[in-house]
N, C-alpha and C positions, 0 to 999 in steps of 0.2 A: 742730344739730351732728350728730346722725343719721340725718338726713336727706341731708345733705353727703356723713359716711363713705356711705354705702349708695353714692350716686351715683358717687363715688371707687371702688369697690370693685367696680361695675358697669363704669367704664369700664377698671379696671386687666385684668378680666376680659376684656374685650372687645378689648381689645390684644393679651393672650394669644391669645386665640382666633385673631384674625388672624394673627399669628407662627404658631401652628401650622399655620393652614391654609397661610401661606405654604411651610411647611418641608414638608409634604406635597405641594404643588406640586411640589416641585423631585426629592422625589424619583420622584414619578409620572411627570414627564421625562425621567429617567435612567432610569428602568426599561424607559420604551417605547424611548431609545433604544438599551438592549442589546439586545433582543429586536428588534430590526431594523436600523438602520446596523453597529454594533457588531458583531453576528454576521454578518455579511456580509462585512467587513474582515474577522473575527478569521479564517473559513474559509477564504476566499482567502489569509492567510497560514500556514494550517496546510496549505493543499492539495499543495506542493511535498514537506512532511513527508509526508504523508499520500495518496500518486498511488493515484487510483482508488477513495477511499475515501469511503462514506458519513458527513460529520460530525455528531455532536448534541450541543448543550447542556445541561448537566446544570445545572438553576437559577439562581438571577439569578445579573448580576454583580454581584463585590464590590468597592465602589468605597472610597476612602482618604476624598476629597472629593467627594459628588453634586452640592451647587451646583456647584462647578469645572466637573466632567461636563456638566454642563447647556450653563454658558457654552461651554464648547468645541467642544459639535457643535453649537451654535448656527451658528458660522462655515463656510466655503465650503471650508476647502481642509483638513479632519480626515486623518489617518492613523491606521495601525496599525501598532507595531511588537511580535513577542511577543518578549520578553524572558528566558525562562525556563518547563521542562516538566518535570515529574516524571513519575515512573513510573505515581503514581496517577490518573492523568489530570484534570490540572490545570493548564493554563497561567498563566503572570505575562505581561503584557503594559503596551504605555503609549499609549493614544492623544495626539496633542500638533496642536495647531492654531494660528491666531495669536491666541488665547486663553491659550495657555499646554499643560503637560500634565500627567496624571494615571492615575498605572498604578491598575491594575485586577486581578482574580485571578475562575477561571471554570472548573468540572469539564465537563466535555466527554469524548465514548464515538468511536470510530471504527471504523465495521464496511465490511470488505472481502469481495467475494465469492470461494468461494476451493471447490476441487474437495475433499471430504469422503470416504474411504475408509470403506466400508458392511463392510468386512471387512478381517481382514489381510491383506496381500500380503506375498508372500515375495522375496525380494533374488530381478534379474533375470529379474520373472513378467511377461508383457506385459499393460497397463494396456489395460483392458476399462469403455470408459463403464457399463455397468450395476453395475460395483462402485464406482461415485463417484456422491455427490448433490451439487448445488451449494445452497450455504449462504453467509450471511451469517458472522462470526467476527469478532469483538471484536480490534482489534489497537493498542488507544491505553490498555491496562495487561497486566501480566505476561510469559511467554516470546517470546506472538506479536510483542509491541511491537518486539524487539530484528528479530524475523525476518520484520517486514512485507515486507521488500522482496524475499526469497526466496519469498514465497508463489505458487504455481501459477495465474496466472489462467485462468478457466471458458473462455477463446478458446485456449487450449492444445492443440494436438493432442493429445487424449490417446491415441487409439489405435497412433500409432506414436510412443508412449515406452514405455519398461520401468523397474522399479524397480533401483534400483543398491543400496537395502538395504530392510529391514524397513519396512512403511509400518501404522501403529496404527489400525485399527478409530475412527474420529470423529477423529481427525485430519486437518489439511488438508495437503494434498501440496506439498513445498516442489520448487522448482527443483532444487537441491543434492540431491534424495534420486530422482532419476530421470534416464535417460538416454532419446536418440533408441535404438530400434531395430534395430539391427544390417541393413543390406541385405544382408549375407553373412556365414553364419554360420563357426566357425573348426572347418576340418575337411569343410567344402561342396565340390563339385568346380563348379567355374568355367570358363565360358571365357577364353580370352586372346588378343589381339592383340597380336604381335610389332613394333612399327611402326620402320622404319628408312629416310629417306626416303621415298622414292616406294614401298616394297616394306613389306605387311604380310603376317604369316605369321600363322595361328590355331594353336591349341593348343588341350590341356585341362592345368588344373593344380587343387591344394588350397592353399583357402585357410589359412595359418597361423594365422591372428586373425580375428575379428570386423572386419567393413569396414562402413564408414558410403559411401553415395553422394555421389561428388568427393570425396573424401578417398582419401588411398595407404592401399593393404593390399600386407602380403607374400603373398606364392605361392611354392608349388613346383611346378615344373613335370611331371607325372607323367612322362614319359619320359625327357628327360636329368635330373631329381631338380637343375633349379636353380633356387635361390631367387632370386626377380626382386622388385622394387618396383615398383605400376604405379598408379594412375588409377581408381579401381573409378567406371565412367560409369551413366546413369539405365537402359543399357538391358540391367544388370547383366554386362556387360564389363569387363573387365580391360584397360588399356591401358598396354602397356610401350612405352616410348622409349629405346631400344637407339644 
């Protein structure tokens, strides 16, 4: 009879064993396939949220049911859809197959490249590349998150922008906090063309405002003192249509 239990007790063990190994299987499946199919769906659907931006994975995924996971990217025609994103940078997602589907949840960083003020700048200072470093900047938690899409990217002219306010010392330079350049400043003496048909006349006048190139500026005209609306052109001309 003890001989019997032992045997019983060997083979109940030995059953264990295989359920375990089998249940380690499944999850060692599921693991390799987050860390590969899985983050490659998940990225391609954060990239539209996320334009221009470096994605990384912050540890496994966490799955409801791994066996499920398994079966499902077992099959040919997997998706991803994310479902849900918080602030702390965390997606809910659901991959679904013709296996069926099963969401998922996954910490993820998103770093954008973005121009970095090496100093303050004062409202209206002309933006000078040696006071910007380009850097990386985390924008998938906190303030950036909201203002990814305002961020300055490094292909930006910077030399003909100016700041329109205060710009912080390691901060990255948002769209919204800078303007193009003024091609004519307000208070500049310009030329003007009169153009009326076939017949243009020149002049000198002062500019009223700040003029951007192809955009209307006001003038006054220095001798008869009239104010005209004109054309301000590339080759800093004023061009009134009378």
């Amino acid at each position: 009879m003890r001989i019997e239990n032992k045997t019983a007790h060997r083979s109940i063990h030995h059953r264990l064993y295989i359920c375990a190994l089998g249940m380690i299987a499944v999850h060692a499946s599921a693991s390799a396939a987050d860390s590969g199919t899985v983050e490659k769906m998940l990225s391609a659907s954060l990239a539209p949220r996320y334009a221009g931006s470096r994605i990384e994975f912050n540890g496994p995924v966490q799955w409801g049911d791994p066996a499920k996971v398994a079966r499902i990217l077992s099959s040919d025609d997997v998706s991803v859809r994310v479902t849900g994103e918080s602030p702390k940078g965390e997606i809910q997602f659901e991959i679904y197959g013709s296996e069926g589907r099963e969401s998922g949840t996954v910490a993820y960083s998103a770093y954008k490249k973005a121009w970095l003020a090496q100093r303050r700048i004062q409202p209206l200072e002309p933006l000078r590349s040696q006071d910007f470093m380009i850097s990386e900047v985390e924008v998938s938690r906190g303030q950036l998150r909201e203002l990814r899409g305002v961020i300055l990217e490094p292909g930006a002219p910077l030399e003909k922008l100016e700041s329109r306010q205060t710009l912080l010392e390691g901060q990255p330079v948002l769209s919204t906090a800078v303007q193009q350049q003024p091609a004519v400043k307000r208070g500049s003496s310009i030329r003007v063309e009169l153009v009326t048909g076939d017949i243009t006349l020149s002049t000198q006048a002062t500019a009223l405002e700040n003029g951007l190139t192809g955009k209307n500026v006001r003038i006054m005209t220095d001798k008869q003192k009239r104010e005209l609306v004109g054309r301000l052109r590339e080759d800093g001309v004023v061009e009134v249509a009378l």
